[in-house]
C-alpha positions in Angstrom: 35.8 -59.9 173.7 38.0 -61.0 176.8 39.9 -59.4 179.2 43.0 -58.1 178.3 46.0 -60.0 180.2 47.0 -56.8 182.5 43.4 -56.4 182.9 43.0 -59.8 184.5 46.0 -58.9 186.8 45.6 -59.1 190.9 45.2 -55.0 191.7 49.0 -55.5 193.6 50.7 -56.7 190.3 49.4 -54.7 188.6 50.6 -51.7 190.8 54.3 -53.1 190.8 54.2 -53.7 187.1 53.4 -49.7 186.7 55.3 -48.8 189.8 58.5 -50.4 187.8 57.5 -49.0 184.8 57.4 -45.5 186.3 61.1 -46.3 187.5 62.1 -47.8 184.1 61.1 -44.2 182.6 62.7 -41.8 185.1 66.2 -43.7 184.5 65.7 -43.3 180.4 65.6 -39.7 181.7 61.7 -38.7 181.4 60.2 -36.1 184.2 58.2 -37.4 186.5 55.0 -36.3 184.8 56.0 -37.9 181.4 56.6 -41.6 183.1 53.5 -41.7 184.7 52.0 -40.8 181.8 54.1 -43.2 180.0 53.0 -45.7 182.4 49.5 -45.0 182.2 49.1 -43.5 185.3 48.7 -39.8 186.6 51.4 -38.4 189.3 48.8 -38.7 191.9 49.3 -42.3 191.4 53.3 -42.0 192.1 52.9 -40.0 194.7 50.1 -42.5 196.5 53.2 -45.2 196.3 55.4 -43.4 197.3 53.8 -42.2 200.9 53.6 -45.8 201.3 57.2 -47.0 199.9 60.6 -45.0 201.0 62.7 -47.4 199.2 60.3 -47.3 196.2 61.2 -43.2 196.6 64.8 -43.4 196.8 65.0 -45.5 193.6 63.4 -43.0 192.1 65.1 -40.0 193.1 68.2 -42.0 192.3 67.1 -42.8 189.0 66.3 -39.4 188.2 69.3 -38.2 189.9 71.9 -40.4 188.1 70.7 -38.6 184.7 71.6 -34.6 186.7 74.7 -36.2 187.3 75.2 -37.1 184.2 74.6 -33.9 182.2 76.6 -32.1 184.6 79.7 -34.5 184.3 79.4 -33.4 180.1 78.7 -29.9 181.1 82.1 -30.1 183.5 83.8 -32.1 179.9 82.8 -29.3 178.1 84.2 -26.9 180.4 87.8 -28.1 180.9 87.6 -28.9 176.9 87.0 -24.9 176.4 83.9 -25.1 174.4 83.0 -21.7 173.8 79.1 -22.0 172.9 78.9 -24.4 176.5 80.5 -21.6 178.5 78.4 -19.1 177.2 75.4 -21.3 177.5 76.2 -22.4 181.1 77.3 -18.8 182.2 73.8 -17.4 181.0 72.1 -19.4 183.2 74.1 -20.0 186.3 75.1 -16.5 186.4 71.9 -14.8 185.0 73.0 -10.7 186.5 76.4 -11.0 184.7 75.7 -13.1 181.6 72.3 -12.8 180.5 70.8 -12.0 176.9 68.8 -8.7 178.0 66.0 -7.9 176.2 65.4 -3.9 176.2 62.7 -1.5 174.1 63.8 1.1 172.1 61.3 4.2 170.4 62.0 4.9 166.7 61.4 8.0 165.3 57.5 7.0 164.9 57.1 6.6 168.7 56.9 2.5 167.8 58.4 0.4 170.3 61.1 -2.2 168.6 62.6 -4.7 170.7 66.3 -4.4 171.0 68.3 -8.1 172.0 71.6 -7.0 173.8 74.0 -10.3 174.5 75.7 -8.6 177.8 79.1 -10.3 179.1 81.0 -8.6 181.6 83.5 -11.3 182.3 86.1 -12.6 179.6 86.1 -16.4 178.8 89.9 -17.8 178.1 
């Protein structure tokens, strides 16, 4: 059997062809570790091009950076829309000491430890 096409690929095609798949990936949204591994390629890979390549790097960052922005801009939506389940989502993790779901032990009466979920809000949500 032959070579496969990519295969038979000059070494510096082939780099660009993964480098721009690595891209195409981090703009669908993937982490970096799932488009190089998409792409065939293991982050030590990515990281080898991008010591070598600043532009190649800020594509990147942009690509994965447009997708943050993104989210947050449907976070914000949700917000000013007054969603209830997003405010209590995005309050439990942006403000962890006054939102969180505690987890805390209790003793029964048979000295057995039973894990006790307490939902703690200390701030009202209009």
């Amino acid at each position: 059997m032959g070579k496969s096409l990519f295969s038979a690929m000059p070494k510096k095609i082939k780099q660009q062809d993964t480098a721009n798949r690595i891209l195409h990936f981090l703009a669908l949204g993937y982490s970096l570790r799932k488009s190089c591994e998409a792409s065939g390629v293991s982050t030590g890979f990515y990281y080898s091009l991008v010591e070598k390549d600043l532009t190649y790097k800020k594509a990147c960052d942009n690509a994965s950076r447009e997708n943050l922005d993104l989210a947050m801009e449907s976070v914000k939506e949700a917000l000013l829309a007054k969603d209830i389940s997003t405010a209590k989502w995005y309050l439990e993790r942006k403000y962890k000491e006054e939102f969180s779901t505690k987890n805390e032990l209790e003793i029964d009466n048979k000295n057995t430890v039973v894990p006790n979920i307490i939902v703690t809000f200390t701030n009202e949500i209009d």
